[in-house]
Structure formats: C-alpha cells, structure tokens
C-alpha positions in Angstrom: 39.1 36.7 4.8 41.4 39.8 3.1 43.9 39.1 0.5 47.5 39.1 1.0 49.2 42.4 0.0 51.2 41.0 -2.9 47.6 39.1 -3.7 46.6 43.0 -3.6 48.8 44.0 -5.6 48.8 41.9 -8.5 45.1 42.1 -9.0 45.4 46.7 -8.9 47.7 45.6 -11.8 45.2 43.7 -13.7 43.2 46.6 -14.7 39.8 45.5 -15.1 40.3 41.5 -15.3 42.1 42.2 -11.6 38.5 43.7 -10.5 36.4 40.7 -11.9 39.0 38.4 -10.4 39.0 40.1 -7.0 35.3 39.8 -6.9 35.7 36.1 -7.7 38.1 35.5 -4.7 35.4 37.3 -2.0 32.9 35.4 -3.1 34.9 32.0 -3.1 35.8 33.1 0.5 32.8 34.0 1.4 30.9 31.2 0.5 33.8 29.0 1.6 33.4 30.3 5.2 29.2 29.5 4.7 30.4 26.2 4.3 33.0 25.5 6.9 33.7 28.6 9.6 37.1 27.4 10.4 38.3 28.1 7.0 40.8 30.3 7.7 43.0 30.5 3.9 42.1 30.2 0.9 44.2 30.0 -2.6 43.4 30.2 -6.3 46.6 28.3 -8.3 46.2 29.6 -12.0 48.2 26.9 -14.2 48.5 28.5 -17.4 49.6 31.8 -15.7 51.6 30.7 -13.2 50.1 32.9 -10.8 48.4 32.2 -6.9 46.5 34.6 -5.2 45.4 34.1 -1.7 43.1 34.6 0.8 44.1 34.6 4.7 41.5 35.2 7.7 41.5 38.5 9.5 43.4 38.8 13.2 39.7 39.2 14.5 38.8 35.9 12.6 41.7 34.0 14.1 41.5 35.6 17.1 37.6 34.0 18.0 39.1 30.5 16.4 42.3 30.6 19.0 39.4 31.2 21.6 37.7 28.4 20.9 40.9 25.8 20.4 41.9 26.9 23.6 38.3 26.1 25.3 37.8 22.6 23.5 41.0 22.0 22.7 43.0 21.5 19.2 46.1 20.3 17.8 48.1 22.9 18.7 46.7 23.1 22.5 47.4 19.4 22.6 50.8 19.1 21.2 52.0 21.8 23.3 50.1 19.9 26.8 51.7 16.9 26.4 55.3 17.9 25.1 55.8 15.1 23.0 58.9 14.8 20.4 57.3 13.2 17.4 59.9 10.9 15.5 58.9 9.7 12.1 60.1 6.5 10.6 60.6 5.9 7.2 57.1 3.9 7.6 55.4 6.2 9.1 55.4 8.6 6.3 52.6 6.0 4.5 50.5 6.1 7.8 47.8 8.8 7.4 47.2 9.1 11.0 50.8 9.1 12.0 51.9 11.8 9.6 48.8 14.2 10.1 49.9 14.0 13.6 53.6 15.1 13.2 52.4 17.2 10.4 49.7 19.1 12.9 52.5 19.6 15.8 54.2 21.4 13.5 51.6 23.6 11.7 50.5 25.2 14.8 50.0 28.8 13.3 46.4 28.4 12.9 46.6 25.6 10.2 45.5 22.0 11.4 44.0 20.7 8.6 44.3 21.5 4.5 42.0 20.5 1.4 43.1 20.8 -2.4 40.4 20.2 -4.7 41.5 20.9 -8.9 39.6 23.0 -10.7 38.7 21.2 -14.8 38.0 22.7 -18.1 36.8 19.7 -19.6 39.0 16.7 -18.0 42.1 19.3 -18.5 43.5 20.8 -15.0 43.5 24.6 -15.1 43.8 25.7 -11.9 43.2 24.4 -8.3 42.0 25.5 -5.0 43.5 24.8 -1.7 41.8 25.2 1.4 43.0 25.7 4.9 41.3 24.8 8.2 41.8 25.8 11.9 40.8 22.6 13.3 41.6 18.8 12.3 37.9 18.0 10.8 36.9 21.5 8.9 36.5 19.6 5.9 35.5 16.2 6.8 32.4 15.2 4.9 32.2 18.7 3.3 34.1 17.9 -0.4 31.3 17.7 -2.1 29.5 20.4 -1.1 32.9 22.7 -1.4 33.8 21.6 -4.6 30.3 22.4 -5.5 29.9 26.2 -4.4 33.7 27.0 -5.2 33.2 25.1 -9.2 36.2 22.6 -8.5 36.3 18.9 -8.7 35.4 16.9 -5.8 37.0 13.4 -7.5 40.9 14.5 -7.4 40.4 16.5 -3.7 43.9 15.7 -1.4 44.0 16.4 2.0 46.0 17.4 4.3 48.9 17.7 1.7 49.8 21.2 2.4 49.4 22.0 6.2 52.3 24.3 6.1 49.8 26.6 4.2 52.9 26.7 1.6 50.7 28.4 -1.7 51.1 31.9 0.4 54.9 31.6 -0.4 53.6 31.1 -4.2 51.4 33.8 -4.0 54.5 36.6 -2.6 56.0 35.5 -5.6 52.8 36.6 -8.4 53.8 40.2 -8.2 57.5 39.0 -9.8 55.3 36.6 -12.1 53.0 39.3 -13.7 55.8 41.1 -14.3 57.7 38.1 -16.1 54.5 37.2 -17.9 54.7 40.8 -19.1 57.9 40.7 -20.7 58.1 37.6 -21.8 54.5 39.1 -24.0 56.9 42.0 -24.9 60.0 39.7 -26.2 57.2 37.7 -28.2 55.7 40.8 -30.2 59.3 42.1 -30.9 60.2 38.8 -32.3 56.8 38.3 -34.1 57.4 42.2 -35.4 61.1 41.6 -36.4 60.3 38.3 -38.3 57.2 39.2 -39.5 55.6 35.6 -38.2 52.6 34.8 -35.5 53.0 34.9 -31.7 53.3 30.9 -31.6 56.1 30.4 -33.9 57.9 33.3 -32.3 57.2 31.7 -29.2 59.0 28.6 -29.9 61.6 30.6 -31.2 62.0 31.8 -28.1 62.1 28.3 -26.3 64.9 27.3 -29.0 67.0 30.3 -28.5 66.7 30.2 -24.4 68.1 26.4 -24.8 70.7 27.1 -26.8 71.8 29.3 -24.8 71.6 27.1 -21.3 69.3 30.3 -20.0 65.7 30.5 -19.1 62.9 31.8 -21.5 62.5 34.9 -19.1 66.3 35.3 -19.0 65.8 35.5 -22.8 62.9 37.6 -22.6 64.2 40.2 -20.7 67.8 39.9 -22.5 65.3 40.7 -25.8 63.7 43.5 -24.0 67.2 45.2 -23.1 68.0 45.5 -26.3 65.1 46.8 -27.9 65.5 49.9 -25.4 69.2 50.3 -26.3 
C-alpha cells in the first residue's frame, strides 16, 4: 500500500517527525497486509491533531484482488449478477445483515468490508485506525491479532461502519489542517509575546475572543496572523 498524495505531502512537511511517522504507516501496512491480504486501506485518525493520513493499495494490488472476486465471486460481482434494487426500511437500518448488504452494493470500488479499532493512551482515545477489506470476511476472527501488531484496542473495534472508505476524504483535507495547526501555533506565541502570559492562557484567550466574535478559532488565528504582517 502507498500513501495518498496529500498523505505525501503532509508528512515532507513534518520534517523529521514526518519521516518517523511515514516509517510508522509502512510498517502498519505492511504488517496489516501479513495479517489479512485483502487489506486494501489503511488510515491513522490523530485526535489531538486533527490530522488522517492514509494508506490505499497499489493498481497492481487491486488489480490481483479484482481477479480473484471475479473468479470466486464477491459483493460487487454479485450485486451487479443479480440486478437487485436494495430498499431499506426504517427497520432495516438495525439489522446487521440487511444493512451490510445495501451498504456492500454500494461500496463496489474495492471496499466490501471495513474495521475501526481505537488506539488508548491509558483508557484515553488518541487516535484510531480504520481498516478496509476487499472482500466481506477480511477481518472476521482477525481483531485480536490486528489490534495486536498495529498497537490499538481490540475491545472498542466497529465494523463495517465506514464501507464508503470515507477517512480518505479526511485525509485530502490534512494538508489544509497542518497548515491551520500552524497558524493557529503562530496567533498563540504572538498573543503569549504581546501579553507576556503562557501558551495555555493565551490559548483560551483565543477561544474567548473567537466566540465573541461568532468566528472560528482559525478564523481568529489567521485574522491575528494578518495583522502582525501589516
């Protein structure tokens, strides 16, 4: 698996924590694949940061897994065979079996099965992994032994919850992130500098002064920013 471009591009940004981290997202693919081939995405939330980065398989790698849907057969082979309009009641959206069906015959780029396991420090959530699978039962039975290799919690894992493969939306948005986080770090050491207090009150200076003003604390930030290069 190869990271998407704006995954790319955020991690050349990091300077040398964007090396370490890089290194950390081969090896959680890699070792991901060990454990189940059909993995075919993988993505790293970061709470604190706001950030996603993701991993995506390689034509070549999708290529041998549309081979072998099309010789056993998949969801996407089978939806498409028998032709069938899926209509989902209001009570079919708490039946499992009903809803990963409709949700398959819709996913048919590759993605027929999804698992989200959080990753703890302590019992606090700091960041998660989702996985995505080519076939309905890549991850049956496996949660253990991924949450294991990829140092994430088996006990809260969800699946199926993101078949639409939605997290590489959130990661072509990380490159826009970084560069929020980065003035919103900026707009904080002006204020600390200006006021002469610490990073935490100015940040909650910040807060006060971005809801006052009905604007967001970027807004704010980058209004701050402005006119400090005036």
């Amino acid at each position: 698996m190869k990271p998407l471009p704006e995954t790319r591009e955020v991690l050349e940004q990091l300077a040398g924590q964007g090396g370490e981290l890089a290194a950390t997202l081969t090896l959680m693919g890699e070792v991901t694949q060990e454990v189940v081939p059909e993995c075919v995405g993988l993505s790293l939330a970061m709470i604190e940061d706001g950030l996603t980065f993701t991993l995506v398989a390689t034509n070549d790698e999708l290529a041998v897994l549309d081979a072998i849907q099309y010789l056993d057969g998949g969801p996407c082979v089978e939806a498409v065979d028998r032709g069938e309009r899926i209509g989902v009641e209001q009570s079919d959206l708490f039946n499992e079996d009903r809803w990963l069906m409709y949700a398959q015959a819709s996913s048919c780029a590759g993605v027929a099965s999804s698992l989200s396991l959080p990753i703890l420090s302590g019992e606090r959530v700091v960041g998660g992994v989702n996985l995505y699978g080519a076939t309905a039962d890549a991850f049956r039975g496996r949660h253990e032994e991924l949450a294991k290799a990829l140092d994430a919690s088996a006990e809260g894992a969800v699946t199926n919850a993101d078949l639409e493969f939605s997290t590489r939306l959130e990661a072509a948005q990380a490159p826009s992130r970084l560069q929020d986080l980065r003035v919103a770090e900026d707009a904080l050491g002006i204020i600390a500098t200006n006021q002469d207090i610490d990073r935490d009150t100015a940040s909650e200076l910040l807060k006060q002064a971005a809801a006052r003003a009905g604007i967001t604390e970027i807004q704010a930030a980058h209004a701050i920013r402005r006119l400090r290069d005036l």
